[in-house]
N, C-alpha and C positions, 0 to 999 in steps of 0.2 A: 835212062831219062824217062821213057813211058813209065816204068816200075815205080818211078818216085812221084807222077802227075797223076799213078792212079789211086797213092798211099794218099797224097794229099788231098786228091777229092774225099773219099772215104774218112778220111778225117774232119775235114769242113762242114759234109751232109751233115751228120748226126749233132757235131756243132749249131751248126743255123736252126738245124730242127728246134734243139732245147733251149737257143737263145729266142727264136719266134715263137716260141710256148709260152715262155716268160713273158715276153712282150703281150701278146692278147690276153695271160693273166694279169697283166698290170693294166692294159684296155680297158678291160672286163670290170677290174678292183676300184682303179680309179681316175680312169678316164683321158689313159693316156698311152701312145703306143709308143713303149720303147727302154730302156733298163733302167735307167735312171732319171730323175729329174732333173733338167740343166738349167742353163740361163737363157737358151732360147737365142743363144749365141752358138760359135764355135770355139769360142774363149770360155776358160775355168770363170767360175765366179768370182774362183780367191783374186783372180789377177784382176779382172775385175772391179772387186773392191778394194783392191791394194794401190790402185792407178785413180782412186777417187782423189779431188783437189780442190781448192778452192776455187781456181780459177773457172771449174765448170757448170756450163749453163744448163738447164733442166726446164721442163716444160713444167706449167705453172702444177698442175697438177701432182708432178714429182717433186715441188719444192721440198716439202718438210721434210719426203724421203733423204734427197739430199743434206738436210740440216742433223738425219739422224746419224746418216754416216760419219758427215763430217765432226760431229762428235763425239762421235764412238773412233774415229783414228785419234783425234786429240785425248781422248783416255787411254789410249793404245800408246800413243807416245809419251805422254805426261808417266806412265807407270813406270815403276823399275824395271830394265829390263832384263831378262835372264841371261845371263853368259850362254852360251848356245856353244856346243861342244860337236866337234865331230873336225876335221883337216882340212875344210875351206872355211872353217873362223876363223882359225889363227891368220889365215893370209888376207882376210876381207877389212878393207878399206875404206871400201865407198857405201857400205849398208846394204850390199845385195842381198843378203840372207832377211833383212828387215825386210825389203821390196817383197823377196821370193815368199813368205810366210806370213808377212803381217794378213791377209784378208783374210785367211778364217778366223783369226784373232778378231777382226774387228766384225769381222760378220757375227759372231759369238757376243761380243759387248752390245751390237745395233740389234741384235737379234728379240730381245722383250720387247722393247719400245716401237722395233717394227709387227709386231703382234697386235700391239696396244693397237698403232694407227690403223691399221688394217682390219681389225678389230676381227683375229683369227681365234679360234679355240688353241690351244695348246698342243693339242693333238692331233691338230690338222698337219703338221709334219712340212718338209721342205718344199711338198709335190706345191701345194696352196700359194706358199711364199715365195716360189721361183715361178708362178704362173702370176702372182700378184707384181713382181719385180722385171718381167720381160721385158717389155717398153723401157724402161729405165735403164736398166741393161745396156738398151741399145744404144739409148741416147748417149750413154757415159763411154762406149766403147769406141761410137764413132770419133768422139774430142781425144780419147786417150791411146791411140791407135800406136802411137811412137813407145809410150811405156811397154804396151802389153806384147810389142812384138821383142822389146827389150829382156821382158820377165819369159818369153819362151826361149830366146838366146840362152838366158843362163840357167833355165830347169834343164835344157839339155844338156847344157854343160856338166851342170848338178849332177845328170844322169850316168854319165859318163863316169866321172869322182864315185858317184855309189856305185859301180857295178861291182865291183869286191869288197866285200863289207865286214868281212871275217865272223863273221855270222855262221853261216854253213861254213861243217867239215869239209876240207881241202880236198878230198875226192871228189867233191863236187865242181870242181874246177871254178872257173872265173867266170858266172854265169851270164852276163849282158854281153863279154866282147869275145869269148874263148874260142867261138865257132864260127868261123868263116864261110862263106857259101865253098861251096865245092869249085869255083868258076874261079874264088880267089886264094885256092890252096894249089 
């Protein structure tokens, strides 16, 4: 048991070192401590913007924001949509795979027009747009709370269904559920 708390520290240090390296290089770059840029939530964006609706209300300032959404999921929906392929379509009933994937779709469609308004360079990249989007974020997360703890329900599910993917050679074993803590073998 010591043997495996001290493999694991030792594997953690050198971890954290070159993730907080990363981090003060991205401080440094541009102005923010940490891997990636999020929504300033603890919710994905996609879910997020997948849990956008009509019925929600937005502070005056985020109005248009909201009017760009909302019509960027109506060209989301209004499109054809692609048969979606993999062993939870055939069984999917209620649109859960639409729920689980439509917001990068529609974040991708909102995404020029949220440029325009915000009036960003092109290449100012996510870091800019999810600093410009945080408020808004919050305010849509609070009203949608019931969706998005829906849409983690079923990624883990999801997650579950993809742990063998036939992907990797089968010596590879079953890689998300193969291995059990030692405490439940």
């Amino acid at each position: 048991m010591k043997q495996g708390f001290l493999f694991l520290i030792f594997f953690l240090i050198p971890c954290l070192l070159v993730l907080n390296l990363w981090c003060i290089y991205n401080y440094n770059k541009n102005g923010f401590y940490g891997l990636f840029p999020g929504s300033g939530t603890l919710v994905s964006r996609n879910a997020i913007i997948a849990s956008i609706n009509s019925y929600n209300k937005v502070s005056v300032e985020y109005q248009p924001v909201l009017t760009i959404f909302l019509k960027a999921k109506e060209t989301y929906q209004n499109r054809k949509q692609e048969e979606m392929k993999g062993s939870f379509s055939s069984i999917d009933r209620f649109s859960i795979l639409e729920d689980l994937y439509s917001g990068y779709v529609i974040y991708g469609i909102a995404y020029p027009e949220l440029v325009k308004y915000f009036d960003l360079e092109e290449s100012s990249g996510e870091y800019m747009m999810n600093k410009k989007l945080k408020r808004f974020y919050k305010e849509i997360v609070k009203q949608n709370k019931e969706f998005i703890w829906k849409l983690r329900f079923y990624s883990l599910l999801s997650s579950f269904r993809a742990s063998t993917s036939g992907i990797l050679p089968s010596d590879y074993g079953k890689i998300n559920l193969n291995i059990l803590s030692f405490i439940l073998n």
